[in-house]
Residue, then its C-alpha position, 0 to 999 in steps of 0.5 A: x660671466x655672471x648676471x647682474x638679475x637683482x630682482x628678487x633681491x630680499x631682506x628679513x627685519x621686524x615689524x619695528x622697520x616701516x618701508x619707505x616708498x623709494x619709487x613709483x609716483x605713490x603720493x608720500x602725503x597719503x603713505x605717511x598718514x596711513x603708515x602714521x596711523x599704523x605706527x600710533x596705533x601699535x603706539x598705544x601698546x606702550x604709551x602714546x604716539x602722535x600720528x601728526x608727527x610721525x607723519x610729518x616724520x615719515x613723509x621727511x624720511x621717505x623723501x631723504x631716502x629717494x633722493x638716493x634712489x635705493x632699491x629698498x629703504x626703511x626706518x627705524x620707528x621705536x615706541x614711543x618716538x616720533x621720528x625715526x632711529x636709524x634708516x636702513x638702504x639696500x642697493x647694489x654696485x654695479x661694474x662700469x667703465x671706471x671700476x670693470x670689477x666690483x671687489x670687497x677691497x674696492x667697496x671697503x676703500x670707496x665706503x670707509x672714512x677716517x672722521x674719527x680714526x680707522x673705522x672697524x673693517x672685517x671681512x665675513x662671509x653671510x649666507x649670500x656670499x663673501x661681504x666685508x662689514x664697516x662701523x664707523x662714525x661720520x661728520x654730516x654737513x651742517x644744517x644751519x649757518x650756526x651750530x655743530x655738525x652733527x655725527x652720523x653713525x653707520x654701519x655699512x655690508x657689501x655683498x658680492x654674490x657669486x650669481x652676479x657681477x654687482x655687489x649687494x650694499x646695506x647701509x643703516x645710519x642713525x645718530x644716538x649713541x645709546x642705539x650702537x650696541x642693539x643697533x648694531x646686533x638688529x643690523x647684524x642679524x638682518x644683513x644675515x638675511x639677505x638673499x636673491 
C-alpha cells in the first residue's frame, strides 16, 4: 500500500501565472491590491495596466478558486488585460468508499463531457508517473436570466503517481478561442513539471 503524502506537491509556470491564495484567512482585499500593483507595474513594459481593475479581477478569481478548494490555483495575467486568461487548479483525488481505486479510466469517465462531441483523450506518461490528458469544450451556466451560456474550455491532466493511491489533477480553463493553441502548448509543458 502506497501513501497519499501530497505535501511536497510542485509545479513550474512563468511569472505571467499570479498564485492565488486558496487557503488560509489571508485578507483578498490586501492580496489583490499588492499583487495588482505588481501586475501594473510589470504592466508598463508593454503598455498600460489599471491597478483598480486588476484587483477588483484578482480578488473575484482567487475567491472562484476557493470555493473549490484546490491545493494550488493561479491566473493566468496577459499584458495588457485586466482580467484573467485562463485559471489553472492543482488537486489530487484521493480513494474513498465509493471509488476504493483511483485509475486513469475512472478519472477519463468522471472528467469528460460530451457538450460539443468526443472530447480529445490521450494517455501519456509525464515524468510524475502515468497520466491521461482531455481538451475539451464545456457549456457553463448562464450568468444571467437572459443572454447565451458561455462556452468554457479546458484542458484537464490526471496523474497517478506510483508513491500514492491518489492521483494528481491539473485542470486550466479559459474562454477565448484564440488562446487554445499557445494555451494548450504553455499547459502542456507545465503538467510536464509536475513532481512530489
Amino acid at each position: 500500500m502506497t501513501t497519499d503524502d501530497l505535501s511536497n506537491l510542485g509545479l513550474e509556470c512563468s511569472e505571467d501565472w499570479v498564485p492565488f491564495p486558496v487557503a488560509g484567512t489571508l485578507d483578498l482585499d490586501y492580496w489583490a491590491k499588492h499583487q495588482a500593483a505588481d501586475l501594473a507595474e510589470r504592466y508598463e513594459r508593454d503598455g498600460e495596466g489599471s491597478a483598480r481593475l486588476l484587483a477588483r479581477d484578482l480578488r473575484r478569481a482567487a475567491t472562484d478558486s476557493r470555493t473549490r478548494e484546490p491545493l494550488g490555483a493561479f491566473g493566468w495575467y496577459i499584458s495588457g488585460h485586466h482580467t484573467v486568461a485562463a485559471v489553472l487548479e492543482l488537486d489530487a483525488i484521493h480513494p474513498d468508499g465509493t471509488f476504493p481505486e483511483v485509475t486513469l479510466g475512472l478519472l477519463t469517465e468522471h472528467m469528460s463531457a460530451r457538450d460539443f462531441g468526443e472530447p480529445d483523450v490521450r494517455e501519456l506518461r509525464l515524468p510524475l508517473g502515468d497520466a491521461v490528458r482531455i481538451r475539451q469544450n464545456l457549456i457553463e451556466e448562464k450568468k444571467r436570466l437572459l443572454g447565451p451560456r458561455p462556452v468554457v474550455r479546458t484542458l484537464f491532466y490526471g496523474v497517478h503517481p506510483p508513491t500514492t493511491d491518489a492521483a494528481v489533477t491539473l485542470l486550466a480553463s479559459w474562454t477565448e478561442p484564440v488562446l487554445d493553441e499557445p494555451l494548450e502548448a504553455v499547459v502542456d509543458a507545465i503538467a510536464h513539471t509536475l513532481h512530489l
